[in-house]
N, C-alpha and C positions, 0 to 999 in steps of 0.2 A: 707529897705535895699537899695534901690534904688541911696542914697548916694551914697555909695562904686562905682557905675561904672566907675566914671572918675578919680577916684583918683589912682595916681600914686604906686605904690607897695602894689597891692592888693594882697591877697590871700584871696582866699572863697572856703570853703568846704559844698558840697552838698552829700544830700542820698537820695536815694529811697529806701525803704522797702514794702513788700509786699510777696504772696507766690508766690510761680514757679508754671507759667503761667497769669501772671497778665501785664508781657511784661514790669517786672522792670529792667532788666540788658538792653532793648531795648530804654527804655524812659531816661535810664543813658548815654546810647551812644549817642541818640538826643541830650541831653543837651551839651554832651560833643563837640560837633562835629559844634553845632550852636556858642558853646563858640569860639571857632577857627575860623572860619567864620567870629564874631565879630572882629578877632584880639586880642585873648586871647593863652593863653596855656594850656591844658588840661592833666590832666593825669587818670586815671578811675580804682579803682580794682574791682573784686566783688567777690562775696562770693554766695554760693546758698549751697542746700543738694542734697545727690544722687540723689537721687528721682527727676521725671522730674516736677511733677506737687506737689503741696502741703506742702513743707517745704520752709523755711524762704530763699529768697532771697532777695540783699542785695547787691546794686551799690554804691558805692563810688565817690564822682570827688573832684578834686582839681583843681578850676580854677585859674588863675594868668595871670596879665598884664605884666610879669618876667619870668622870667628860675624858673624854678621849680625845688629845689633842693632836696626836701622830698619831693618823690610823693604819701604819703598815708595822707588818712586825722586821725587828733587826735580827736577833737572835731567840730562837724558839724555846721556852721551856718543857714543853711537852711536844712529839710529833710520835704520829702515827706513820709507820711505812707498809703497803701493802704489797708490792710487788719487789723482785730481787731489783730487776731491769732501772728502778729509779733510785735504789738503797745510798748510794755512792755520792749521787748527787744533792738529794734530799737531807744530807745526812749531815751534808756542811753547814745548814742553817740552823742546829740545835746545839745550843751552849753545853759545854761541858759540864758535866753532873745532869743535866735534862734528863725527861722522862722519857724514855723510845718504847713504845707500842710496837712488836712488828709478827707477823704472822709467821705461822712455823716455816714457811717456803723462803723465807730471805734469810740466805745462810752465809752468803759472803759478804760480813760486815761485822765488822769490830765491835763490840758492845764495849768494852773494858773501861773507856770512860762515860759509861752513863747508867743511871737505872732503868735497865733493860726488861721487860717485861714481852717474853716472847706466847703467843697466842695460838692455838691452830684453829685460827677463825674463818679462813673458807671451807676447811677438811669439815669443823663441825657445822658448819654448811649447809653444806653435800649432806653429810651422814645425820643428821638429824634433824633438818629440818627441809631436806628433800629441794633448798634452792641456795643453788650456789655463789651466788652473789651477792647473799645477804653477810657473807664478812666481812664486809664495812661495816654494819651494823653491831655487828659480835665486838671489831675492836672498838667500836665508839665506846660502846657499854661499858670495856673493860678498862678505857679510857678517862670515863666519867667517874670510878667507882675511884681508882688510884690518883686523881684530881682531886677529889671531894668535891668539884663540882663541872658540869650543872649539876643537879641531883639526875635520877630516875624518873622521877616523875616529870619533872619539865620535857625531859629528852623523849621519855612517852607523847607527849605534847604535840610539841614542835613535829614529830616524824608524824601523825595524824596531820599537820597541818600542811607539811612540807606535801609527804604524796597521797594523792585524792584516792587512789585503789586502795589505801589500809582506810581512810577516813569511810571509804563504801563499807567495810565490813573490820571495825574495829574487835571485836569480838575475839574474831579469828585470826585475828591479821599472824601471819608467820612471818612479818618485818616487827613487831612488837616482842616477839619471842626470843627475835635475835638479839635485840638490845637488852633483853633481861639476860638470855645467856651469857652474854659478855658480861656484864657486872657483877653476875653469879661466879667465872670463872675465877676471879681473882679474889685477893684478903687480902686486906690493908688492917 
């Protein structure tokens, strides 16, 4: 997908799925937020359940080099899945040939019609970076990188701006680490 960044009247639709607490309405506002940064236009819905933890949430963005004049997306070209539990449902909104992100643990789903790009972005996590719920971060990363855009450094950005605990100690931040790991993961 890496085409698409310089061409003139782009629209690109992105998702993240995954359940409530996996930090997918946060990792849709990164995205959203690095896009504008770049010199894009964004627009973001989402969707989740009552419930704070453990039912289907569910970001939205429509990025564009343009006015955006529909800002919902119809069919996804890029999505993120981070959980098995939403794979099924999530999976219907990404146009065939789309790019699917999805983390080692979503095993029962058909890839065959898409560019599938599978990640083990909670495992490495856990095992290297000691917080396990920075896999959202890992697949934005890896996300961004097989996109061409945002870049890296916007997405650097945005995540300082989005939460105030990396902005207290950007330095260190082990959520900045994670979205380098992910972009480091993959070759385009």
């Amino acid at each position: 997908m890496k085409e698409l960044g310089g061409r003139l009247g782009l629209r690109l639709e992105v998702g993240v799925a995954g359940i409530g607490g996996q930090g997918v309405l946060v990792a849709g506002s990164i995205i959203g937020k690095a896009a504008v940064l770049d010199g894009f236009n964004a627009s973001q819905s989402v969707s989740y359940g009552a419930e704070v933890r453990g039912t289907l949430s569910l970001s939205e963005l429509v990025l564009s080099d343009g006015p955006i004049a529909y800002p919902f997306t119809s069919r996804l070209d890029a999505l993120i899945i981070m959980s098995e539990r939403v794979a099924r449902k999530a999976l219907r909104k990404l146009k065939l040939g789309g790019l699917l992100v999805i983390d080692e643990k979503v095993k029962e789903v058909s890839t065959e019609n898409y560019k599938a790009v599978t990640i083990p972005a909670f495992r490495l996590a856990e095992e290297k970076l000691k917080k396990p719920l920075l896999g959202n971060l890992i697949l934005v990363g890896a996300l961004s990188k097989l996109m061409g855009i945002p870049s890296l450094r916007s997405l650097e950005k945005a995540l300082i701006e989005e939460l105030p605990e990396v902005r207290a100690k950007v330095r260190g931040s082990v959520a900045l680490e994670a979205l380098r790991l992910g972009f480091s993961l993959v070759v385009v």
